[in-house]
C-alpha positions in Angstrom: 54.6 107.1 35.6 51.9 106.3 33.0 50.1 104.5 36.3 50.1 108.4 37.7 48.9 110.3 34.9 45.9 107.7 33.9 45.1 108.2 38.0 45.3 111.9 37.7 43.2 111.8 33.9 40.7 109.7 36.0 40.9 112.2 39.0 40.4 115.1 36.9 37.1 113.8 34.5 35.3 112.8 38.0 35.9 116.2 39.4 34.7 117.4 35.7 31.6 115.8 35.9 31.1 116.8 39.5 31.2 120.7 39.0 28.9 120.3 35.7 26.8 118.2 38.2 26.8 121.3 40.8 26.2 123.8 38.0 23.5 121.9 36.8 21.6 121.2 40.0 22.2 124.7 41.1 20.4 126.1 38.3 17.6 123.4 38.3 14.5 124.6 39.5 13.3 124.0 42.9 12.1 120.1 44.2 13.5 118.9 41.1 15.2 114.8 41.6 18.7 114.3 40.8 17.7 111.0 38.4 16.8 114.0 36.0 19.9 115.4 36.3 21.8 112.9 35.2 20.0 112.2 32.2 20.7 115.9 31.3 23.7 115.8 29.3 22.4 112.5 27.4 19.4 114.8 25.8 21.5 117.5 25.4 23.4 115.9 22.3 19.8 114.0 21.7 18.7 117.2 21.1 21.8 118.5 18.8 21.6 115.2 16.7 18.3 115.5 16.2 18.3 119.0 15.5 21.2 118.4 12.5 18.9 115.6 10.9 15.9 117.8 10.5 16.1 119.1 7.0 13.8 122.1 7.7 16.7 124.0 9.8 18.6 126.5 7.6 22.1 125.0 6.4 24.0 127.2 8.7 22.4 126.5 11.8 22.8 123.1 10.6 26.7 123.8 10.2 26.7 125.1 13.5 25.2 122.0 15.3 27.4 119.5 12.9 30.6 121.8 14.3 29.1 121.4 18.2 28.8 117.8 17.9 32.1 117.3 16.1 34.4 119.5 18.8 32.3 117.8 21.5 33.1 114.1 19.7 36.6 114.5 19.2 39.2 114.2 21.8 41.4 117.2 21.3 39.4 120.4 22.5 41.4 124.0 22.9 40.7 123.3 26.8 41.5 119.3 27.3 39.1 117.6 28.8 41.3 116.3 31.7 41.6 119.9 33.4 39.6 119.7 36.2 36.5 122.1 36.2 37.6 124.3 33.1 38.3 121.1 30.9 34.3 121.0 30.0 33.9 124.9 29.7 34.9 124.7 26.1 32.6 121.9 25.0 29.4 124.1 26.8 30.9 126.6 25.1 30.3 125.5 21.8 27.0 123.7 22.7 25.3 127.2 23.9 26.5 128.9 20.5 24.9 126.3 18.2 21.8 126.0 20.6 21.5 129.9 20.4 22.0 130.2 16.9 19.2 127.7 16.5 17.1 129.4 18.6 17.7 133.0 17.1 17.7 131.6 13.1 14.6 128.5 13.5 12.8 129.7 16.8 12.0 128.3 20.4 8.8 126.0 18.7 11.7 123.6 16.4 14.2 123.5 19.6 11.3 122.4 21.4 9.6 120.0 19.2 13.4 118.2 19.1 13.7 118.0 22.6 12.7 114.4 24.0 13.2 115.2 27.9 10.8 116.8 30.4 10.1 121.0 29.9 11.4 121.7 33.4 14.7 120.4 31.9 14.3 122.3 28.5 14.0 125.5 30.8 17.1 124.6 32.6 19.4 124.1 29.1 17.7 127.6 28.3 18.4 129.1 31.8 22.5 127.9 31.0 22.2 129.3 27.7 20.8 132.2 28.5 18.0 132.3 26.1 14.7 133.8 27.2 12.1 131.6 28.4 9.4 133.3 26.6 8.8 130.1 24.0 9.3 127.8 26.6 
């Protein structure tokens, strides 16, 4: 029994990763590699850690990046994580809203002077959120 639902928690964090893959890659511009794309969600939380450390952010966008990191971080999420597809729709959730309360309180210039990956991939995270790519 327990052999069946660690197979099927397995099953349904692959199949996870797989459709963020395919959202991902679909929204990517055009000739982009897929190494890139798997380094994605890696900067993404770069970019939220480093945006909570920097003391020139205004306290709530702060608290809104400390509460993105901390759903993302802890294992019980309103959607679990072992749903297939929708399990990770919760957690992006989250990440958009602090990312676009950061960009609407502190501006496009601090989220990009945080972000340590390539611009083509800053433009994608902005293309998911759906902020404007005007400061991009």
């Amino acid at each position: 029994m327990l052999v069946r639902i660690l197979i099927g928690v397995g099953s349904a964090l692959v199949a996870a990763w797989l459709a963020l893959a395919v959202l991902v890659y679909v929204v990517r511009p055009r000739g982009e590699e897929s190494v890139r794309l798997r380094r994605f969600i890696p900067q993404v939380i770069r970019l939220l850690a480093s945006l909570y450390r920097d003391p020139g952010l205004p306290r709530s966008a702060r608290w809104r990046v400390r509460l993105a990191l901390v759903y993302n971080i802890q294992p019980f999420n309103l959607i679990p994580d072992f749903i297939p597809v929708v399990g990770l729709v919760d957690n992006a959730v989250v990440t958009v809203w602090a990312l676009r309360s950061v960009v609407r309180m502190a501006g496009t210039d601090l989220v990009r002077a945080h972000w340590t990956g390539p611009p083509q991939d800053l433009a994608v995270l902005y293309r998911l959120a759906g902020i404007g790519e005007a400061g991009v």
